[in-house]
Backbone as numpy.savetxt, mean C-alpha at the origin, in Angstrom:
# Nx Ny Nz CAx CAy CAz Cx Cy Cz
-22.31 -6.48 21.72 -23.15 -5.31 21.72 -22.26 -4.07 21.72
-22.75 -2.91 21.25 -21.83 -1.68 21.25 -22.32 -0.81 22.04
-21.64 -0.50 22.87 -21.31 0.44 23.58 -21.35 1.79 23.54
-21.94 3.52 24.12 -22.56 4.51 23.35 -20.84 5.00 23.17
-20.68 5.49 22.07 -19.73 6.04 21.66 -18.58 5.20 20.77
-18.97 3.79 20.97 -18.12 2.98 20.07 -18.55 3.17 18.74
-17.13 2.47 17.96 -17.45 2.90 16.56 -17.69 2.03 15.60
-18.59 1.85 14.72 -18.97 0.62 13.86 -17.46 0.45 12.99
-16.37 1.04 12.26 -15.62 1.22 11.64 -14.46 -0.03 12.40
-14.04 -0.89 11.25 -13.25 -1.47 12.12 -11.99 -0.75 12.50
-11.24 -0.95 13.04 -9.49 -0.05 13.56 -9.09 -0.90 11.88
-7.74 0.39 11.62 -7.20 0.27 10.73 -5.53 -0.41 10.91
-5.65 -0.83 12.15 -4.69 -1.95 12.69 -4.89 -3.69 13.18
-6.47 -4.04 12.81 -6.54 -4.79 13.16 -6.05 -5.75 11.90
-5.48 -7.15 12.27 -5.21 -7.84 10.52 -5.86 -8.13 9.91
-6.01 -8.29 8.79 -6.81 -8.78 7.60 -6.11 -9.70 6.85
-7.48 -10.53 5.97 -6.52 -11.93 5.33 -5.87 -10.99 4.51
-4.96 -11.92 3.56 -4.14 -11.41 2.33 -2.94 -10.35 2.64
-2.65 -10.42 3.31 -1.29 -9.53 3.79 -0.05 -9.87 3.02
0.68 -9.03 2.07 1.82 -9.07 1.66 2.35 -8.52 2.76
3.79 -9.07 2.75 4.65 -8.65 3.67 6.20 -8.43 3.00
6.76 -7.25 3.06 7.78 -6.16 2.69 8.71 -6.05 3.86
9.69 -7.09 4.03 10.50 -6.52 4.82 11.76 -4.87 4.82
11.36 -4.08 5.44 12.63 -2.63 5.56 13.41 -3.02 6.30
14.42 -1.90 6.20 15.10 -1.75 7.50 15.71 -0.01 7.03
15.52 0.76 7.72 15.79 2.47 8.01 17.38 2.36 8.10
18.13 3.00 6.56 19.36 3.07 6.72 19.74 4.66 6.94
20.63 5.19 7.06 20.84 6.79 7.04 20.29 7.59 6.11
19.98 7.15 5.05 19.70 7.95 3.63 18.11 8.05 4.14
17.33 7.37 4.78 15.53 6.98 5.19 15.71 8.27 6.34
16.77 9.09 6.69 16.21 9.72 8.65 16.72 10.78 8.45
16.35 11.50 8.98 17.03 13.11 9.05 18.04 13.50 9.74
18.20 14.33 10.72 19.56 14.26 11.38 19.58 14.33 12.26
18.58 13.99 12.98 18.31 13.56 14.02 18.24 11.81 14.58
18.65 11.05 13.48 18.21 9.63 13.01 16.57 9.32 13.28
16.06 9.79 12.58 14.42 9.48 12.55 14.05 8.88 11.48
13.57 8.50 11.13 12.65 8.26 9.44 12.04 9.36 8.96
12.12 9.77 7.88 11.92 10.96 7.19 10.29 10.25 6.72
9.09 11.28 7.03 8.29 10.96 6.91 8.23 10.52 5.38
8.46 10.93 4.14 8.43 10.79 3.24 9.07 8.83 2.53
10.25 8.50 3.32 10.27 7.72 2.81 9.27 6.12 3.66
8.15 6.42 4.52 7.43 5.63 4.97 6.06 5.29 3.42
6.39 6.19 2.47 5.82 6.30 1.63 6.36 5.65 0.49
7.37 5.65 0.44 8.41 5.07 -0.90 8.13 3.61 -0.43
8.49 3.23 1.17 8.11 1.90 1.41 7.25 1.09 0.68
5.92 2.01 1.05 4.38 1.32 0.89 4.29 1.43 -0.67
5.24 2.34 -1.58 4.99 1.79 -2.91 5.89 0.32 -3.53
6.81 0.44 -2.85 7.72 -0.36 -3.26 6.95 -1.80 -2.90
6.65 -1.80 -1.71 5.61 -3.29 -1.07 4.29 -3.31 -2.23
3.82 -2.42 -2.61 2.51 -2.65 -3.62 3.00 -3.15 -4.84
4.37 -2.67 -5.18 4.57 -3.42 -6.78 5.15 -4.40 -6.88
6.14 -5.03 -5.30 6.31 -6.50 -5.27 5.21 -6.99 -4.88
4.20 -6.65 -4.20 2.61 -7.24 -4.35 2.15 -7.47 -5.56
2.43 -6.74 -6.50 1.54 -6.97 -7.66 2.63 -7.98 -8.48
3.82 -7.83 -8.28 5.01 -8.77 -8.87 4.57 -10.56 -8.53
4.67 -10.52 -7.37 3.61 -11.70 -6.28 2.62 -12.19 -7.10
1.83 -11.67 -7.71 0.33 -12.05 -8.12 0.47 -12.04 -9.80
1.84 -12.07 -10.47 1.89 -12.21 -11.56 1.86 -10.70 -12.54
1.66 -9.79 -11.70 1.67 -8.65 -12.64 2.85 -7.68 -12.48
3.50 -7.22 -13.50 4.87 -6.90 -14.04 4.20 -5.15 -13.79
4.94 -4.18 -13.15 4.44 -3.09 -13.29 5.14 -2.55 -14.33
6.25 -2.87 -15.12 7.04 -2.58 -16.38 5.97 -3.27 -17.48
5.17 -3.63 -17.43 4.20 -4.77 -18.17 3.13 -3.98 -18.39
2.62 -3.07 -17.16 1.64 -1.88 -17.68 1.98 -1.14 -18.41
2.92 -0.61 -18.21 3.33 0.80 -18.80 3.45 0.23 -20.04
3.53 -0.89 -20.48 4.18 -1.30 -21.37 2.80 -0.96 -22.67
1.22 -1.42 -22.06 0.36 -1.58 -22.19 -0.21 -0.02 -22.32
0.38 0.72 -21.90 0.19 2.33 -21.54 -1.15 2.49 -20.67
-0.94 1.34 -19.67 -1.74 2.13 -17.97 -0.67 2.38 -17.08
-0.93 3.35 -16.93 -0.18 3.95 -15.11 -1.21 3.96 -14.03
-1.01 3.61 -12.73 -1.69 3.67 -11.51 -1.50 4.63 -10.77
-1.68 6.03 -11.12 -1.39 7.13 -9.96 -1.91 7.14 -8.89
-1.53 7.66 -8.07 -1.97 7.78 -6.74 -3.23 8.87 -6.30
-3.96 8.71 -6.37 -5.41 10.06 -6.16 -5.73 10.58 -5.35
-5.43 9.41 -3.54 -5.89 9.80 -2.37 -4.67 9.01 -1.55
-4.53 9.60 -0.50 -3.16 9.16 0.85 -3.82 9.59 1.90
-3.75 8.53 2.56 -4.45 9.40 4.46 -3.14 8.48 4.85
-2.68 9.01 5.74 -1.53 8.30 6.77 -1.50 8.97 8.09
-1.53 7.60 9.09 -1.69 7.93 10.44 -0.22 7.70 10.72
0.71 8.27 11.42 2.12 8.35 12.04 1.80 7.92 13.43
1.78 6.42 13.38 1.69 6.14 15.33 2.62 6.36 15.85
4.15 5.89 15.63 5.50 6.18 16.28 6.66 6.12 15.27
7.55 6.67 15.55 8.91 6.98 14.91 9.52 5.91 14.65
10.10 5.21 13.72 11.10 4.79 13.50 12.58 5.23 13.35
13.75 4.84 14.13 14.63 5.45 14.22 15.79 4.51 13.03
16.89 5.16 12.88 17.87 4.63 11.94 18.75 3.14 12.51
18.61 1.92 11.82 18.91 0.84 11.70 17.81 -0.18 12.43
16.34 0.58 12.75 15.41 0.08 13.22 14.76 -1.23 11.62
14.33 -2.31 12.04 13.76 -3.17 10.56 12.89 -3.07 11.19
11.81 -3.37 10.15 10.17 -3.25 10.00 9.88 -3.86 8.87
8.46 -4.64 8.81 7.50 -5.13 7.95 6.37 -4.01 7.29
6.19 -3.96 6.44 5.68 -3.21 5.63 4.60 -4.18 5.13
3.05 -4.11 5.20 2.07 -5.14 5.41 1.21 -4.62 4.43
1.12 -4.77 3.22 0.09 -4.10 2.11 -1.23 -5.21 1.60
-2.05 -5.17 1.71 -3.29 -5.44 1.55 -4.30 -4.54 0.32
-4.57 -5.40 -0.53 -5.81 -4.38 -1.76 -6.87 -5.45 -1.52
-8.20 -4.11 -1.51 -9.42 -4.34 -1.56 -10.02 -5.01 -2.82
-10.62 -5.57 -2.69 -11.02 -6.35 -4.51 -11.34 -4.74 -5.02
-11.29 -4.67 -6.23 -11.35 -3.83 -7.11 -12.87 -3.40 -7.17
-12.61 -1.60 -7.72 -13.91 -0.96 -8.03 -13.72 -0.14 -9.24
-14.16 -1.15 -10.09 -14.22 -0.07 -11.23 -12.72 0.09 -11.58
-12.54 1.16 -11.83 -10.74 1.34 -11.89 -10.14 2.02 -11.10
-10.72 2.04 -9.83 -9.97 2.42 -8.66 -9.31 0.72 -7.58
-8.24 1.12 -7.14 -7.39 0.13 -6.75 -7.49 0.47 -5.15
-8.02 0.53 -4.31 -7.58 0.83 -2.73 -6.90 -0.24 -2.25
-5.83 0.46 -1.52 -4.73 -0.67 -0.94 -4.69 -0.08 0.72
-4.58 -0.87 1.63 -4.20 -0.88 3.07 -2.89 -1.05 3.42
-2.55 0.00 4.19 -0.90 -0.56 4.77 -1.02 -0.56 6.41
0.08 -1.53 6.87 0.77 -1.42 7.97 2.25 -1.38 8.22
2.83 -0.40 8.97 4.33 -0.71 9.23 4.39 -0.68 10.37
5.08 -2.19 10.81 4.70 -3.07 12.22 6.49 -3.69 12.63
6.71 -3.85 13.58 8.15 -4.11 14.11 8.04 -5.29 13.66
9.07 -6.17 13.30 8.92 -7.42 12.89 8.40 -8.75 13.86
8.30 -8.14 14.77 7.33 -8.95 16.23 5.91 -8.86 15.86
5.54 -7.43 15.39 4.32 -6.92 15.17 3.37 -6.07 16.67
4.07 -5.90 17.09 4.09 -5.65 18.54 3.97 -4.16 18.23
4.62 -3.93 17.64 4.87 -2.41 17.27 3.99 -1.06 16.00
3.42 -0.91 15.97 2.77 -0.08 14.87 3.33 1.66 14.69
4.30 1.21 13.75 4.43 2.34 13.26 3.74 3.47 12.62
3.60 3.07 11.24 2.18 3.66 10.56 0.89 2.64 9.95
0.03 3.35 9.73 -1.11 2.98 9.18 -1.70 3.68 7.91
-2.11 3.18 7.03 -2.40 4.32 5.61 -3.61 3.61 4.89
-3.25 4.26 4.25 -4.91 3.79 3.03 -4.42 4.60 1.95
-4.07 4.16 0.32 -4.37 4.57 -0.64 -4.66 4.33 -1.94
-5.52 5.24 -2.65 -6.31 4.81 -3.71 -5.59 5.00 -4.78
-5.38 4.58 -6.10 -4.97 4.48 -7.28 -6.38 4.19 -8.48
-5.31 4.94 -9.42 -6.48 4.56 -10.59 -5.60 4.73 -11.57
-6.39 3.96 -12.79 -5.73 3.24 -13.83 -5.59 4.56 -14.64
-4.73 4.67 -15.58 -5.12 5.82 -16.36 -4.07 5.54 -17.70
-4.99 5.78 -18.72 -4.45 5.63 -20.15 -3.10 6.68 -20.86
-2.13 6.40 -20.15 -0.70 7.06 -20.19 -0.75 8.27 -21.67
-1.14 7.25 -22.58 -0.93 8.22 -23.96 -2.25 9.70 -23.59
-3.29 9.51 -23.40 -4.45 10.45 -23.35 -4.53 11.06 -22.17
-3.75 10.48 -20.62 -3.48 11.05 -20.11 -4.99 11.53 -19.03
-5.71 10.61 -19.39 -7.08 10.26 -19.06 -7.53 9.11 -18.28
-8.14 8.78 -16.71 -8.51 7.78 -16.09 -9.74 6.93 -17.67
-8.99 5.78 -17.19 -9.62 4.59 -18.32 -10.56 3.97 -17.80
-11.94 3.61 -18.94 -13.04 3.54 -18.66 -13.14 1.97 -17.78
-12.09 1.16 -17.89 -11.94 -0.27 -17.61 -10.34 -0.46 -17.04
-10.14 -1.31 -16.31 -8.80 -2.13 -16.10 -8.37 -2.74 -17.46
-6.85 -2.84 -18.04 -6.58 -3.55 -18.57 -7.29 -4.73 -18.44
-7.41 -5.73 -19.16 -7.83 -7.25 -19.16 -6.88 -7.65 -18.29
-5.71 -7.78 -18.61 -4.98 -8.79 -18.00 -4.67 -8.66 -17.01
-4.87 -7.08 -16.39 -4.92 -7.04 -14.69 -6.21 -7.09 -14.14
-7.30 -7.22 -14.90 -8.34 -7.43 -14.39 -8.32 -8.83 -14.16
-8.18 -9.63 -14.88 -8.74 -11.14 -14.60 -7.24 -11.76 -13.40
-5.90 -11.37 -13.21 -5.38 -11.29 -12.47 -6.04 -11.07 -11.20
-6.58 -9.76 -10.52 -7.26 -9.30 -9.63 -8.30 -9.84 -9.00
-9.15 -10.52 -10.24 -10.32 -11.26 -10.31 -9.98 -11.98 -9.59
-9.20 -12.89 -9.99 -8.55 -14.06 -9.72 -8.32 -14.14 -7.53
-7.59 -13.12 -7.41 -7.34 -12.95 -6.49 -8.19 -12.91 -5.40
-9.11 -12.11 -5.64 -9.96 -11.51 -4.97 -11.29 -12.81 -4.38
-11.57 -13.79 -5.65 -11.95 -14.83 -5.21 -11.67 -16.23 -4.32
């Protein structure tokens, strides 16, 4: 039963099936000078984990382009729970929602390799878009669609 003020929304830390997992580790070039993680590259992470995700599942992101779709990025929410400091490793935990249309939403976590730890939390959306016209495309490629398909079932 819920409780007045609880929230129907699940937490965006709890796990979910299908978790790719991206091992990091924060070298000097990732922190500022203070040895922190530069917020920016908690972001390079979560792309780098989405395209060995999609590498994982058979799809070549040199293979789109090839096809002339690009997946830009449209929307980013990122929650910063705690700092990662320099020579700290972490799992990088990317999760996509079955597909809508030609939007792609993907889930992240960056979790200590115990998992004990929650660094960040994110959510972001992508969409397909026809490189030459430079225009979101009315459909997924085929061959990442039935890929996805595939998955998702």
């Amino acid at each position: 039963m819920k409780t007045p003020g609880q929230s129907d929304r699940r937490s965006s830390i709890e796990p979910e099936p299908n978790w790719f997992e991206y091992p990091v580790r924060a070298y000097p070039h990732h922190t500022d000078y203070a040895g922190i993680v530069w917020h920016g590259t908690y972001i390079a992470w979560m792309e780098e984990a989405r395209v060995e995700y999609l590498r994982a599942t058979g799809v070549e992101f040199a293979d789109l382009v090839a096809l002339g779709c690009d997946l830009p990025v449209v929307e980013l929410s990122v929650r910063y729970h705690q700092s990662m400091e320099m020579g700290t490793s972490a799992v990088v935990k990317a999760s996509m929602e079955p597909p809508s249309g030609v939007r792609l939403n993907w889930n992240y976590q960056i979790r200590s390799p115990d998992g004990q730890i929650v660094y960040l939390t994110a959510r972001v959306t992508l969409v397909a878009v026809d490189r030459q016209k430079g225009k979101i495309m009315r459909r997924l490629p085929a061959s990442l669609a039935q890929i996805l398909a595939a998955r998702s079932t």
